[in-house]
C-alpha positions as CSV (number, residue, x, y, z in Angstrom):
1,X,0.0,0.0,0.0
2,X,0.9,3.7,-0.4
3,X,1.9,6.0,2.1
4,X,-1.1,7.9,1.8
5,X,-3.4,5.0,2.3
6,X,-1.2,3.7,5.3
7,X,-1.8,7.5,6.9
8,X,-5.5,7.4,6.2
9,X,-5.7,3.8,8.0
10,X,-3.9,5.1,10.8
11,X,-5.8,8.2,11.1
12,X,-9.0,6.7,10.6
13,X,-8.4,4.5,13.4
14,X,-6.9,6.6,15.4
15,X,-10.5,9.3,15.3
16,X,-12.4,6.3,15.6
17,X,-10.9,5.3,18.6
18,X,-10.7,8.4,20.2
19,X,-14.1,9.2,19.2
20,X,-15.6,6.0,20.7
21,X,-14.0,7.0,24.0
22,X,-15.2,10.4,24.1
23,X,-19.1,9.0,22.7
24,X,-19.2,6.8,25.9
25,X,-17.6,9.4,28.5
26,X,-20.4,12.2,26.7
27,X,-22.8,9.7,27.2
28,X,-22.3,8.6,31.0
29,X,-22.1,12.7,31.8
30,X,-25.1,13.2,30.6
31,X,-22.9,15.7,27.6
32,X,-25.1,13.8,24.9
33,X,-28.0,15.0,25.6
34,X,-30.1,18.0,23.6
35,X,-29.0,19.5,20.2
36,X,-25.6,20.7,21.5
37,X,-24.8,17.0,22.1
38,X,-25.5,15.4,18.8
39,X,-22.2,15.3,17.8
40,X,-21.3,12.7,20.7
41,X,-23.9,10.3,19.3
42,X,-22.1,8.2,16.8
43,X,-20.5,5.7,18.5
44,X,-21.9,2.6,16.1
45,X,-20.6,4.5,13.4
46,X,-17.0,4.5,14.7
47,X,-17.2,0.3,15.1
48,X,-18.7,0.5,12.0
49,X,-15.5,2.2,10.3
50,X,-13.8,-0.3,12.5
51,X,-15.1,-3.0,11.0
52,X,-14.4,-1.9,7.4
53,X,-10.8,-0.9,8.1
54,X,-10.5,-4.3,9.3
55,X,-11.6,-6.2,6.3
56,X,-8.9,-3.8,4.5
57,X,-5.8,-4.2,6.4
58,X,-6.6,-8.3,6.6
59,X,-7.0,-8.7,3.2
60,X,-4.1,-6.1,2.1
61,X,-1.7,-8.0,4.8
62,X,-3.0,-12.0,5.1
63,X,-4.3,-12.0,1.5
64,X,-1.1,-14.3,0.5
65,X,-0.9,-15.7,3.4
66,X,-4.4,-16.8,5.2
67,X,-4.8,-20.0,3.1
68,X,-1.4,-21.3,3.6
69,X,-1.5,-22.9,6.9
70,X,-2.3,-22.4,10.6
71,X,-0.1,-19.1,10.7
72,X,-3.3,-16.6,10.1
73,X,-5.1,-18.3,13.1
74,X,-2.1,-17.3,15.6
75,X,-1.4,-14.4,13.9
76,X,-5.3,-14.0,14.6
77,X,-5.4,-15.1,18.3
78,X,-2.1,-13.4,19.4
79,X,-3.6,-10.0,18.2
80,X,-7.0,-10.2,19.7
81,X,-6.6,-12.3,22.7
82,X,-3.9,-11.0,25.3
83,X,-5.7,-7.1,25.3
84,X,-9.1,-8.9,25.7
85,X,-7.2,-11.4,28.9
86,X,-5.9,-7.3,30.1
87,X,-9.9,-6.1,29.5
88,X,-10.9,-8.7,31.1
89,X,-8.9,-8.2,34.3
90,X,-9.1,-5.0,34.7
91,X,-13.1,-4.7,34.7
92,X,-12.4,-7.6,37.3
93,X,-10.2,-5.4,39.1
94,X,-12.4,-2.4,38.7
95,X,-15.4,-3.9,40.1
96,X,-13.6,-5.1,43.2
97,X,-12.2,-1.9,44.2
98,X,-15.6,-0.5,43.5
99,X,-17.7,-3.3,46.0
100,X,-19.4,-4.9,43.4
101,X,-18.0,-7.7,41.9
102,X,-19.9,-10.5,44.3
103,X,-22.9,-9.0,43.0
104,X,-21.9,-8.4,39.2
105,X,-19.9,-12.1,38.6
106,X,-20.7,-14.2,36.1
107,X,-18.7,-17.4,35.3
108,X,-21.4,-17.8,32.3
109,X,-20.4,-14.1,31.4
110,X,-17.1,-14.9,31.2
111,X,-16.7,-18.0,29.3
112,X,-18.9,-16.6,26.9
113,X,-17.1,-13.8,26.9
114,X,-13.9,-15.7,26.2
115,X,-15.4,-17.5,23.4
116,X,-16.1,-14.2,21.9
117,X,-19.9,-14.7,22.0
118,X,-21.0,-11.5,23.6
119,X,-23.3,-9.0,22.6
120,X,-25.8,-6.4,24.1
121,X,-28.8,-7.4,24.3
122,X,-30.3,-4.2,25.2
123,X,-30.0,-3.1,21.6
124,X,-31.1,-6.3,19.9
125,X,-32.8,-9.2,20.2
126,X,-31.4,-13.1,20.1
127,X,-27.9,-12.2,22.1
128,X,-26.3,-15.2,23.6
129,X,-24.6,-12.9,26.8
130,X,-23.7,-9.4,27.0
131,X,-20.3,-8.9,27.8
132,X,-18.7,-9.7,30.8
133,X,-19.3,-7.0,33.6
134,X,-20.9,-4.6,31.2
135,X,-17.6,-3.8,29.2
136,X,-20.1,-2.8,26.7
137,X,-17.5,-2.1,24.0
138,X,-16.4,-5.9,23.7
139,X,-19.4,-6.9,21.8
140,X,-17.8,-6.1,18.3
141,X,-15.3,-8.5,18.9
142,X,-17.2,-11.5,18.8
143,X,-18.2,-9.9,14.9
144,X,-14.3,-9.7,14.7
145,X,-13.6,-13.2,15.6
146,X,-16.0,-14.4,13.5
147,X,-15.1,-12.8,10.2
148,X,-11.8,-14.2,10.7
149,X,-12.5,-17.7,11.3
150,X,-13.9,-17.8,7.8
151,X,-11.9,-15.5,5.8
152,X,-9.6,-18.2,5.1
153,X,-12.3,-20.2,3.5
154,X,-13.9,-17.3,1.8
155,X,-10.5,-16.1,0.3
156,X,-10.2,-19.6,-0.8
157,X,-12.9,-19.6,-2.8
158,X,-12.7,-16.1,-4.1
159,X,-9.3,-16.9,-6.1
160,X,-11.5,-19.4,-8.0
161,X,-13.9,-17.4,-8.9
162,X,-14.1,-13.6,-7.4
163,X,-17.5,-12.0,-9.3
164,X,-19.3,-15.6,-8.5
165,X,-18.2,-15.4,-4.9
166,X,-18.6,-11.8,-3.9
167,X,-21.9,-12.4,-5.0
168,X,-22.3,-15.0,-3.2
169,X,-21.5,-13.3,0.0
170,X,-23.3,-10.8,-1.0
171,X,-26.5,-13.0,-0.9
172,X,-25.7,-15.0,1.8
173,X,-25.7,-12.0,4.5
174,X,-28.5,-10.9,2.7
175,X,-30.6,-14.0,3.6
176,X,-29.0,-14.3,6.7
177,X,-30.2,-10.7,7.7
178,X,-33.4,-11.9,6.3
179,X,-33.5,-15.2,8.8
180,X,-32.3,-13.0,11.7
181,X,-35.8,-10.7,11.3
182,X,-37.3,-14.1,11.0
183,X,-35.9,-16.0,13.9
184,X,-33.2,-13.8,15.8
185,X,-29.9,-15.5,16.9
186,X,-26.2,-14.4,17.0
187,X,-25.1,-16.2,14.6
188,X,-27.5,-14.7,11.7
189,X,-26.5,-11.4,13.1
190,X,-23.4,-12.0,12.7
191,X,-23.1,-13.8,9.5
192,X,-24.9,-10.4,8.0
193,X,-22.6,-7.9,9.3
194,X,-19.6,-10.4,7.3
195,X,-20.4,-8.4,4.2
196,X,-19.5,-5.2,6.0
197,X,-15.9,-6.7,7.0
198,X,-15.7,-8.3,2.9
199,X,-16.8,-4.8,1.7
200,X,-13.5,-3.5,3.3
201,X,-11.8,-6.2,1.6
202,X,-12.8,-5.4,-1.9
203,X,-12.1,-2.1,-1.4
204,X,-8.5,-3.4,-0.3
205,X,-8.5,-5.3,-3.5
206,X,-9.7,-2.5,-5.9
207,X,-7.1,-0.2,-4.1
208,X,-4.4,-2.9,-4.5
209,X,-5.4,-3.1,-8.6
210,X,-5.2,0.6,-9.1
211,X,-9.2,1.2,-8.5
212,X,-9.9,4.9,-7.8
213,X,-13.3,4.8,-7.5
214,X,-15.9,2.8,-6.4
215,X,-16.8,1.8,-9.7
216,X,-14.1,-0.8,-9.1
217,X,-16.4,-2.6,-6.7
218,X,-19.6,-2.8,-7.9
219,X,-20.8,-5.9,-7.1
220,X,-19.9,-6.0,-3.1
221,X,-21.1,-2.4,-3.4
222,X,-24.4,-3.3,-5.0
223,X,-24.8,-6.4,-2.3
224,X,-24.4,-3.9,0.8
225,X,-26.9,-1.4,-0.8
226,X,-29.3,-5.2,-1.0
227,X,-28.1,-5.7,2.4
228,X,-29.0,-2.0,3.3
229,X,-32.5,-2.2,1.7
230,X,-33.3,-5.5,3.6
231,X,-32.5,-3.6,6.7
232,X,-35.0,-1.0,5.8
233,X,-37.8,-3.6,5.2
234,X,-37.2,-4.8,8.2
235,X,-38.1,-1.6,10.0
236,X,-41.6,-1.1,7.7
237,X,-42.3,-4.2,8.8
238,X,-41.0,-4.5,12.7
239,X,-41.5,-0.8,13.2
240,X,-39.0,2.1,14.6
241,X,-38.3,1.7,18.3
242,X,-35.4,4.4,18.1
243,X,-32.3,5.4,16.4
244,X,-30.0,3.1,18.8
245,X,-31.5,-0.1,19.0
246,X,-32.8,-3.0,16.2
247,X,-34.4,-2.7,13.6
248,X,-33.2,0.7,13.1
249,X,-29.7,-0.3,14.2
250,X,-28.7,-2.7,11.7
251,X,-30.1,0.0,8.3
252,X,-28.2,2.8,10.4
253,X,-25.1,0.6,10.8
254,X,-25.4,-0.8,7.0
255,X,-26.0,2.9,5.3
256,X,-22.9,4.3,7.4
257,X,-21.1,1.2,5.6
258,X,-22.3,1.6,2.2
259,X,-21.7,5.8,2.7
260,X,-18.2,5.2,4.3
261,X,-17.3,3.3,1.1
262,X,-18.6,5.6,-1.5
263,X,-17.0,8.4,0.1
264,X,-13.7,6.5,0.7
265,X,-13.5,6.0,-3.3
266,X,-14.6,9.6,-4.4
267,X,-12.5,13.3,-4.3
268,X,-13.9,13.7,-0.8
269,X,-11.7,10.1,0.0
270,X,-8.8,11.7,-1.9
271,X,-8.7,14.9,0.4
272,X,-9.0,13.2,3.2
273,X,-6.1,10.9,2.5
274,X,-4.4,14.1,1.5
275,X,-5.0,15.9,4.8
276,X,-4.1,12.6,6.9
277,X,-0.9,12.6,5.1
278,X,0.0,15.8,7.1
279,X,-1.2,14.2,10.4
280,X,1.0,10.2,9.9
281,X,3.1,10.4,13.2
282,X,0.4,11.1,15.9
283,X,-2.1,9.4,13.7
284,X,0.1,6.5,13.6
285,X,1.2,7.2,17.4
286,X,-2.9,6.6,18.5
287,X,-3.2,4.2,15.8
288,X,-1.1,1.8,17.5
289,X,-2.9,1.8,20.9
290,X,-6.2,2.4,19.4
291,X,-7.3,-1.5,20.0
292,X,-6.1,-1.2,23.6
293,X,-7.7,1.8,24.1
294,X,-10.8,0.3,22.8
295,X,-10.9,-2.3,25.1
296,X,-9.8,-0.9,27.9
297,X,-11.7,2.6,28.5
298,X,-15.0,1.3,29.2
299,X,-14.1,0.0,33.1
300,X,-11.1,2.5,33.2
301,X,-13.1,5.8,32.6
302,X,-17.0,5.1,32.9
303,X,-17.7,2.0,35.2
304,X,-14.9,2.7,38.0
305,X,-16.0,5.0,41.3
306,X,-12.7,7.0,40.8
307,X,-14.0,8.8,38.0
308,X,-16.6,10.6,39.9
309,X,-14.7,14.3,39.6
310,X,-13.3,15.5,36.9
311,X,-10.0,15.6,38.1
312,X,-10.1,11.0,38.7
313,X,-11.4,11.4,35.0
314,X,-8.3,12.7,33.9
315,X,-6.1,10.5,36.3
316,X,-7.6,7.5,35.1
317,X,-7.6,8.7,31.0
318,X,-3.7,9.6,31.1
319,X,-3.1,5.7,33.0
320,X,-5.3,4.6,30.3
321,X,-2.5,5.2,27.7
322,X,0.2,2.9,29.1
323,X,-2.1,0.2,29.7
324,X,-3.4,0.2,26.4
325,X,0.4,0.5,25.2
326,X,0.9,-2.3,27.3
327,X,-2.3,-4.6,26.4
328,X,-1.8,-3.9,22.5
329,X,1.6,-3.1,20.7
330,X,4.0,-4.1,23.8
331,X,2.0,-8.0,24.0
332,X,2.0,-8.7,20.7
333,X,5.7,-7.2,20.1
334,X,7.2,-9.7,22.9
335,X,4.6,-12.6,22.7
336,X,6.2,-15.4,20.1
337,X,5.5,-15.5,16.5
338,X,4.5,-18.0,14.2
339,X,7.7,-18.7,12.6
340,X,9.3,-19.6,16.2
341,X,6.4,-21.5,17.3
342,X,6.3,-23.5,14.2
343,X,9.9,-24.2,14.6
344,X,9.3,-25.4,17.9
345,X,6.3,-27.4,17.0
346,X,8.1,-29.1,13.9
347,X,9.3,-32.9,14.6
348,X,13.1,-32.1,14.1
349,X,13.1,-29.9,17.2
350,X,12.0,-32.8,18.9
């Protein structure tokens, strides 16, 4: 990839982070509320972007490499896993200093949690758990997970045949959508939301060819605006129960997708990458810790007692940095890689 598409990856997840953080801290203050705090309210839209840059950067980095052997999985597991173990112990360790983890526990919770089968099921319906001790922001990474268990297998069957398969996918979120309206469950939910992750992917791919507009994806295009219009039936037909929470969610989540893309591919997408270009060190700087940060500010700045003033706010935003330093780029820098756990694995170590 260019430089400039390497800048706008890093500042796009570097705003989205940082946005997310300041949505939920607007939101627990009570900052959101009224026309002056509209701008706090897009939260799903930053996981959303999330989601799409993911889809991007897998398929530019693993798209040689995913169908080759067990190497994506680790590559997979080491990057998601050790800052979800950190997440996971520090809500722990939040709730006990604040009294209430006998009360708030859940082995269930966790396991599931672990698993990466959490969502919130205040916002729709057929959730297996919500995640453990309310560290509300973990629920995209059971989507994560999922999409790259089967990217491997997808990818697979895209070299064959790309146009037959990104159809494909495109219809098979599409109906899976549809069966989640029918009969809602987790795993329709989450086999829909796929073609927002693959959407990022073609885009990857177009990019990669020397695509400059969107016109060089037109069939994942075309199946996310399907997508988006079976999202819309589904509110005719379930009704609108608010901006926030299903049916509305998934069209709201599924237009920012199809939008993001369009605008990504058009002048607007050019300027942008122009103006992040200016912006690559600190962009890059955030973009580093941005999954830790993710994962970690939920307990750290909304759910612990010691934010209460102002002042433990900011105490317990500037120890946020370190600990998502440490939780993100530090643990996956020192834990092993594949090439020296294959080595050690392979019969002639023996």
């Amino acid at each position: 990839m260019s430089d400039r598409a390497i800048a706008l990856l890093d500042c796009a997840r570097a705003v989205a982070a940082i946005y997310v953080v300041v949505h939920h801290v607007a939101a627990a203050r009570g900052w959101a509320a009224g026309l002056t705090g509209i701008p706090f309210r897009f939260g799903q839209e930053a996981v959303i972007l999330f989601f799409l840059i993911s889809g991007f950067v897998i398929f530019a980095n693993e798209k040689d490499r995913a169908t080759t052997g067990f190497g994506y999985y680790y590559r997979r597991f080491r990057r998601i896993y050790p800052p979800l173990l950190v997440a996971l112990l520090i809500s722990t360790a939040v709730f006990w200093t604040n009294g209430t983890l006998a009360q708030n526990f859940s082995l269930r919770d966790l396991g599931l949690t672990l698993l990466n089968l959490q969502d919130i099921s205040a916002l729709k319906p057929g959730v297996l758990v919500d995640p453990y001790l309310g560290n509300d922001p973990l629920w995209s990474l059971s989507y994560e997970m999922a999409f790259y268990l089967v990217f491997p297998s997808v990818l697979t069957a895209w070299k064959r045949g790309r146009t037959a398969v990104t159809a494909a996918v495109g219809i098979v979120c599409t109906l899976a959508y549809v069966s989640f309206l029918y009969s809602p469950n987790h795993f329709s939910l989450i086999a829909s939301y796929f073609l927002v992750w693959w959407c990022g992917a073609m885009a990857a791919e177009a990019y990669m060819e020397g695509a400059r507009s969107f016109v060089g994806i037109p069939i994942a295009l075309a199946s996310l605006a399907l997508l988006t219009g079976a999202s819309a039936l589904g509110v005719v037909i379930e009704g609108f129960f608010g901006p926030g929470v299903h049916p509305f969610l998934e069209f709201r989540h599924f237009t920012v997708a199809l939008l993001v893309v369009l605008v990504g591919f058009s002048p607007i997408g050019r300027l942008v990458a122009s103006f992040a270009s200016q912006l690559s060190k600190p962009a890059k700087a955030v973009s580093a810790i941005s999954y830790g940060i993710y994962v970690l500010h939920y307990p750290l700045l909304i759910q612990s007692n010691l934010t209460d003033s102002i002042l433990g706010l900011l105490a317990m935003a500037i120890l946020l940095v370190p600990l998502a330093y440490f939780a993100d780029p530090y643990l996956n820098r020192v834990l092993p890689r594949w090439e020296s756990v294959k080595l050690r694995l392979s019969p002639s170590a023996a």
